[in-house]
N, C-alpha and C positions, 0 to 999 in steps of 0.2 A: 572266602570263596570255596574252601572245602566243604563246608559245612553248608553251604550253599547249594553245592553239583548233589551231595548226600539227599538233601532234603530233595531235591526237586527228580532223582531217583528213585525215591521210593513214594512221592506223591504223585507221581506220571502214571507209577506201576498200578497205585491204587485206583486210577482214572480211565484203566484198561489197552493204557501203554504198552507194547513188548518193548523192553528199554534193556538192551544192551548193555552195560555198564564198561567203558576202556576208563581205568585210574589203577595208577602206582601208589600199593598202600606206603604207609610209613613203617619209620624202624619198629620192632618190639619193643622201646623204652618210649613211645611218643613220639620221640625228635622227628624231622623234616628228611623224608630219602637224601645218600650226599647226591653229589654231582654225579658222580660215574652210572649211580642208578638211574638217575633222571634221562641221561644221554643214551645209555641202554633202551630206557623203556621207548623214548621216541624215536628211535630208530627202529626196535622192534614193533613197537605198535604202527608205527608212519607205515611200513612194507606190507604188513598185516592187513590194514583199510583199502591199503592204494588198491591191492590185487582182489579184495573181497569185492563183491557188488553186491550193493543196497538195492532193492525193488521199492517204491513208494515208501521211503524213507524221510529221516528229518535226520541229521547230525547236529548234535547240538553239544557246540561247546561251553561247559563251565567259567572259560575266563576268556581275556584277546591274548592273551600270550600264545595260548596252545592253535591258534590258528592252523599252522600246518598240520596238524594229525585232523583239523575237521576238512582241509582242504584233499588231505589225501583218501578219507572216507567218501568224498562226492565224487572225485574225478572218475569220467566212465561211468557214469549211474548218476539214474535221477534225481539222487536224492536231494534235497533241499539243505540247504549250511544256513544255521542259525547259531550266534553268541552272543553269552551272557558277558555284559560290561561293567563293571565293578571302580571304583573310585581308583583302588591301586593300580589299576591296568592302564589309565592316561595318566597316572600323576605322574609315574616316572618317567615316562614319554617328554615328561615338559623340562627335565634337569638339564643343563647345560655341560656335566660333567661326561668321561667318555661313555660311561655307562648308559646314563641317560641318549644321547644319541645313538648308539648301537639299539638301544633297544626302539627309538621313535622310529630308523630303520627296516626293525622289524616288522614295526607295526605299518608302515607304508606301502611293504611288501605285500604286507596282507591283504589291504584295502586292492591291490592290482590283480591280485589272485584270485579273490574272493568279491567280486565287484557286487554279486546278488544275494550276498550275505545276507541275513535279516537281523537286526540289532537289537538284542535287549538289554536296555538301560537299566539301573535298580534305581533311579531317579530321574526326574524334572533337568536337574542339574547336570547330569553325568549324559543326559542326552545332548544338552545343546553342548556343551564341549565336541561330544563328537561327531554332530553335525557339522562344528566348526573345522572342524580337521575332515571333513569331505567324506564321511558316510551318513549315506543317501535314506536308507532305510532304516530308520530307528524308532522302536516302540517305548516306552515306560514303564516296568511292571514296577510294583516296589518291594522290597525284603519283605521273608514274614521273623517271628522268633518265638522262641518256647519261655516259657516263664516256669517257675514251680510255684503252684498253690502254697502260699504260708501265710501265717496272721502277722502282721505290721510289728515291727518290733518297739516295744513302749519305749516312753522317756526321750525322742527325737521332736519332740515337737519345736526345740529353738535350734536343731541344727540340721544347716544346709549340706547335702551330700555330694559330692564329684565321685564320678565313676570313669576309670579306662586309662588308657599308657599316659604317662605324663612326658609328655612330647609339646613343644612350643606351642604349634598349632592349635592346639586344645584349650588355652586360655587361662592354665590356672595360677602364672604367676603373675598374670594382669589381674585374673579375678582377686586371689590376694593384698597384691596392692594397690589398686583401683578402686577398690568393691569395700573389702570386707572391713578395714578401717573406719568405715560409714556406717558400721551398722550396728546394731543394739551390741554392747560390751558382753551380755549374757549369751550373743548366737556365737555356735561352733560349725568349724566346716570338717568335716569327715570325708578324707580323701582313702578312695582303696582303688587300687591300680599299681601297674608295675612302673618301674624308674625307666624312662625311656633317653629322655635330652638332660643331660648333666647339669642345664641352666637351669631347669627346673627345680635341682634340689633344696636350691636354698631356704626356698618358702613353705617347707614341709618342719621346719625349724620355730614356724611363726606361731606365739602363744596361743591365737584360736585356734589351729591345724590340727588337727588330729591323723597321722597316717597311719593306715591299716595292712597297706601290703596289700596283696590280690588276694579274695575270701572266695570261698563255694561258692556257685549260683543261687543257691536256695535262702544263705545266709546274706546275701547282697540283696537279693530282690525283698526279702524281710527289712532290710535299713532304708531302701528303694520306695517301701510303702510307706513306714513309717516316720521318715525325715520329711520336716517343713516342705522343704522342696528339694529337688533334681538340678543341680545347676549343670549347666554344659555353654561354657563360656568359650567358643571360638575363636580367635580372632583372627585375620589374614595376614600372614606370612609370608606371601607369593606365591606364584599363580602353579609355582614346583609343587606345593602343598596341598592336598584336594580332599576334601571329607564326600568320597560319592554318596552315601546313603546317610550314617551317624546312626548304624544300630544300636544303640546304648540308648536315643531317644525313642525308639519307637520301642525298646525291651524296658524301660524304668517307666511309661506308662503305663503298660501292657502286666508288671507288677503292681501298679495303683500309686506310683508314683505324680506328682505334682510336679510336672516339666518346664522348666525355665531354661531355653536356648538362643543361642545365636541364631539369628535369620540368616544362613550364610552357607553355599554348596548347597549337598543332599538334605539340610534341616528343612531345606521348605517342601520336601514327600515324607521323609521320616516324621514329622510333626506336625499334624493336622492342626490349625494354630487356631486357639478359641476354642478348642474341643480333645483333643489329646494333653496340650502344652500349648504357652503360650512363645510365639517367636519376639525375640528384642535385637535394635542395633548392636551388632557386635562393636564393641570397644567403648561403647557409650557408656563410661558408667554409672551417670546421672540416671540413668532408665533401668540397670539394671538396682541400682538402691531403691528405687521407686519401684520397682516390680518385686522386689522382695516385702518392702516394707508394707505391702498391699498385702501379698498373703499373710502375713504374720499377723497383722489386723483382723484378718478374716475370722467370723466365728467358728471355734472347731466341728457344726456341724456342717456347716456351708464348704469349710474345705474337705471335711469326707465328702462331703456330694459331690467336689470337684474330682476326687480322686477316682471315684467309684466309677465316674461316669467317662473320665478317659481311662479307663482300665478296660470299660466296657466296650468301648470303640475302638480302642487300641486292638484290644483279642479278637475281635470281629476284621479289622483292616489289615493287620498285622500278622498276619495270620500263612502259614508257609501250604497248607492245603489250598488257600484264595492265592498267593503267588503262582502255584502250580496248575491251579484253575486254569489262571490269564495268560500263562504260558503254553497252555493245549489249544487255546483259541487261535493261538499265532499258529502253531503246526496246522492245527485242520484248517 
């Protein structure tokens, strides 16, 4: 979501935007502002907006949490309330814990305050949910991402690579012991990602596994290119758990990777299917040893072609100057 308000900041600016910018940066070590910053800033920013008036304006907020600082930049002034909706911003909405209710709460409040909000979705997915929960007006754009130019790193041609937190959700101690038991004794899986669900660990123990830990960008989109394929195994956890977009599939294309995911949440906007990545039943994984074992048959120039060609339409779709594009059509 940071990384998101950033980009569509300075791709506004470039499109002849005057854009504003209200964001609380982070500490000098990286970390997340604590609390007492956060409660600061929206209190000082909320009084700041409420009393300024916008002339033919758009407010437009980065996430749904920050609602009330976009509500308090419209009140009194024309301007227009648009936000951006993100996978994380409804999934906690759905917990049954106190937190989770305080914050579904908040977000109802919002919806009362803000009835002419305009809504953009970063998926297919992440709309109908909140159509489902009673907002009216909601568009689609979808993520874009940056990649760095690198050549494929050799010698990945028999192993499968997983990328990103190893959290249940994500599928890889199904894909582990589901999956990878089936498949030619010579494939390796290369996992790099941080330790997220304690349940997870066990299967990074397993003799094809290889763990990496979290690598540079430049050095992941390099294994990205040059591994078999991109696995991103899914599976559903409950309806608490929500993948709104699955940036990892539309960035390991967008590197010249060979995408093999779940049909599941945001996969079906982050993965053009038959053209970026292919989509498979999640938890199925007779289809996913079948969809592996097809590539790995593939002549090694047939799958460069495959690679090259959702690399190409990836960077073309994917693209964070085309989100910010489809995001000024909504303003004007």
């Amino acid at each position: 979501m940071e990384t998101y308000s950033l980009e569509m900041a300075a791709g506004l600016g470039a499109l002849g935007f005057d854009v504003d910018v209200v964001a609380l940066p982070g500490r000098r070590d990286g970390g997340a502002p604590g609390i007492g910053a956060l409660i600061t800033f929206g209190l000082r920013e909320g009084l700041r907006l409420l009393f300024r008036r916008h002339s033919k304006a758009v407010i437009f907020g980065g996430d749904l949490a920050i609602w009330p600082l976009v509500w308090a930049g419209r009140t009194g002034s024309d301007a227009r309330p648009v936000i951006a909706v993100h996978g994380t911003d409804i999934g906690l909405a759905g917990r049954r814990d106190m937190k989770g209710r305080i914050y579904a709460a908040h977000l109802w409040l919002g919806r009362l305050m803000l009835p002419d909000a305009k809504i953009v979705a970063n998926s297919v997915a992440t709309a109908e949910r909140l159509r489902a929960q009673g907002y009216a007006d909601v568009t689609t754009v979808p993520l874009g991402c940056r990649v760095s130019v690198a050549e494929p790193e050799p010698g990945l041609d028999r192993t499968l690579l997983f990328a990103g937190r190893l959290a249940t959700r994500k599928g890889l101690s199904w894909f582990v012991e589901a999956v990878l038991p089936h498949l030619p004794t010579d494939m390796r899986l290369v996992v790099v990602g941080t330790r997220w669900d304690k349940s997870e660990d066990a299967v990074l123990s397993h003799p094809c596994v290889d763990f990496l830990g979290p690598l540079p960008q430049r050095e992941l989109h390099r294994k990205m290119a040059g591994a078999l394929a991109v696995v991103i195994p899914n599976v559903r956890t409950g309806k608490n758990h929500f993948e709104g977009f699955g940036l990892i599939a539309a960035e390991s294309a967008a590197a010249g990777g060979l995408v093999l995911a779940s049909a599941l949440d945001g996969h079906g906007t982050s993965v053009i299917d038959g053209e970026t990545g292919r989509l498979l039943p999640p938890g199925d994984a007779k289809a996913w040893i079948a969809a592996i074992e097809d590539v790995a048959a593939l002549p090694p120039e047939e799958r460069q072609y495959l690679k090259t060609r959702a690399r190409d339409t990836a960077q073309r779709h994917f693209d964070w100057a085309r989100t910010a594009s489809l995001t000024a059509e909504l303003f004007r």
